[in-house]
C-alpha positions, 0 to 999 in steps of 0.5 A: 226637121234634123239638126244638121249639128245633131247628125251622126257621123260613119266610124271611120274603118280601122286601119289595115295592118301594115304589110311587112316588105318581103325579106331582101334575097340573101347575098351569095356566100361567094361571088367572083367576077372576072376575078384576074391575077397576073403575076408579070406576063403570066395570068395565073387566074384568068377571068373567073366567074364563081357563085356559091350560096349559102350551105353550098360546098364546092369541089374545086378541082385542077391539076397544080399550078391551075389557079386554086390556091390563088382563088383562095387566097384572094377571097381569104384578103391575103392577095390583090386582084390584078382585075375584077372583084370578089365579094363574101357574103355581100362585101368586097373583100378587097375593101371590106378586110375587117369583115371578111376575116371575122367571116372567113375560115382559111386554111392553106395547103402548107400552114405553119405550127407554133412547135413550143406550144400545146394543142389547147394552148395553140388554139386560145392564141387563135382565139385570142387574136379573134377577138374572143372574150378571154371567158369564153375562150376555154369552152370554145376550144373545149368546143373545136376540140370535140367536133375535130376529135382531138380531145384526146390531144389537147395537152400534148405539143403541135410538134408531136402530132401526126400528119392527120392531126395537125391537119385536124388541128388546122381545122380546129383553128379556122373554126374557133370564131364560128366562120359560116365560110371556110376555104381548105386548100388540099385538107386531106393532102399528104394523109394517110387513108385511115387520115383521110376517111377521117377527115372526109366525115369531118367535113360532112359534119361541118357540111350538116352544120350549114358551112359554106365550104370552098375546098380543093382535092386531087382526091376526086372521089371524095369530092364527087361524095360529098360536094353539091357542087363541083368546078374544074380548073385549068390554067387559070380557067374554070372549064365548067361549074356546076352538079355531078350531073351538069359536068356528065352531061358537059363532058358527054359520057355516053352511059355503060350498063353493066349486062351479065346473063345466066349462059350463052354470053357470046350470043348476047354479045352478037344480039346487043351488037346488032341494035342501033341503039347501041354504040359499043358492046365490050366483053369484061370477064363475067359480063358486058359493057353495053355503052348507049348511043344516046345519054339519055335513054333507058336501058329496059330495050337490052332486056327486051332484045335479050329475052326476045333471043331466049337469052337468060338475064341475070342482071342489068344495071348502069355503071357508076360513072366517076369523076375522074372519067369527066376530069380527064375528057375535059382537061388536057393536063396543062399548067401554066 
């Protein structure tokens, strides 16, 4: 018989290792909803709905008067929304003033510059007012200096510098505490275009840095480079947000490809001019500008009706399409 007291029991199974919870999403690194300013009877940003993840940089694009500045000044905490909120990073910027200017980068199209004070002299004052431990101040703005290309400068008085420098000095300033979101209102505004280029590669690096990068230009072209992201606004209304690609297919830009052929260029004229699927054939000098009825289709028919005709075909091509072209079929030019 068995002792019932002798009986040995089962090992209990080791335990299963805790499952650590799935990463909470990020916050976006911008968010506005129905963002509203009213200045009296006039409304000067009107409703607007705005998201920017993290790394993302964002073209804002408007005539002036249409409501940049004050989207900027909003998220920066140097303006009260009349309605509706804007948060950075998750915090409400309205309630949250200490957070968002340790986070946020502004730099206005208009800034002022302290004209006593030397180039290194002026951004340890920014730095100090940061809050950055006086000891590493000097590799800070050792630091700014390099990535700006304004070492050279560092001695000499803010009120000496050019234009295009004291526009890398702003800069400078709005990156000696390391912000991951910058606002640049009009940063290439008033430059020359040797200024300009140089302040475009300057804002790809900050791009390759992961900066969250709110900024507004006329210069569209550099915007389209450049932006992952593009916004057009007017009269205090964003039209459309959202890729190069989503804004062409808003404004629905038929495609033009580019067609030059070896000889008998006015007989291709009449053969493409005779297919359906061809909306408009224009004579431009050496070659034809073949608009497409549907965006969506490839060009490789123009090449088979070409040949088809024994027409020679030197070459074919879509024409890059601009982002002016989508600015001016979706604005109307109004301001307040």
């Amino acid at each position: 018989m068995t002792d019932p007291n002798n009986v040995e029991t089962a090992a209990a199974p080791p335990p299963l290792p805790a499952v650590p919870p799935p990463p909470l999403p990020k916050p976006p690194a911008i968010l506005t909803r129905d963002l509203t300013k009213c200045y009296g009877t006039l409304t000067a940003l009107d409703k607007l709905n705005l998201q920017l993840e993290a790394g993302d940089v964002f073209g804002f694009i408007g005539p002036n008067g249409a409501g940049k500045s004050t989207t900027m000044k909003i998220l920066a905490g140097l303006l009260n929304p009349t309605a509706g909120q804007a948060m950075v990073l998750g915090k409400n910027v309205a309630r949250n003033g200490d957070f968002i200017r340790r986070n946020i980068g502004y730099m206005p199209d208009v800034f002022g510059v302290y004209e006593d004070l030397r180039v290194n002299e002026y951004l340890e004052f920014f730095a100090s007012a940061y809050g950055i431990p006086r000891r590493q101040r000097k590799k800070i703005v050792q630091d700014v200096l390099e990535l700006t290309d304004l070492k050279f400068k560092e001695d000499a008085f803010v009120d000496a510098l050019s234009r295009g420098m004291q526009q890398r000095l702003g800069l400078a300033r709005v990156l000696v505490h390391d912000p991951p979101v910058l606002l640049l209102d009009e940063p290439a505004s008033g430059l020359d275009p040797r200024a300009r280029i140089e302040i475009r590669e300057l804002l790809k690096e900050l791009q390759r840095l992961g900066k969250t990068i709110l900024v507004s230009s006329h210069i569209l072209s550099e915007l389209d480079e450049f932006c992952n992201k593009l916004g057009i606004i007017e009269r205090g209304k964003l039209i459309i947000s959202g890729t190069r690609e989503d804004l062409m297919r808003r404004a629905q830009i038929h495609p033009v490809i580019c067609v030059q052929v070896v000889d008998e260029i006015e007989r291709a004229l009449s053969v493409l001019k005779t297919d359906s699927r061809v909306d408009q054939v224009e004579l431009n000098s050496h070659e034809l500008l073949v608009t497409l009825h549907d965006p969506l289709l490839h060009h490789h028919f123009l090449i088979e009706r070409l040949v088809a005709a024994n027409i020679r075909v030197h070459s074919i091509a879509p024409r890059q399409l601009k982002l002016e072209d989508v600015f001016l079929r979706l604005t109307k030019g109004m301001v307040q």
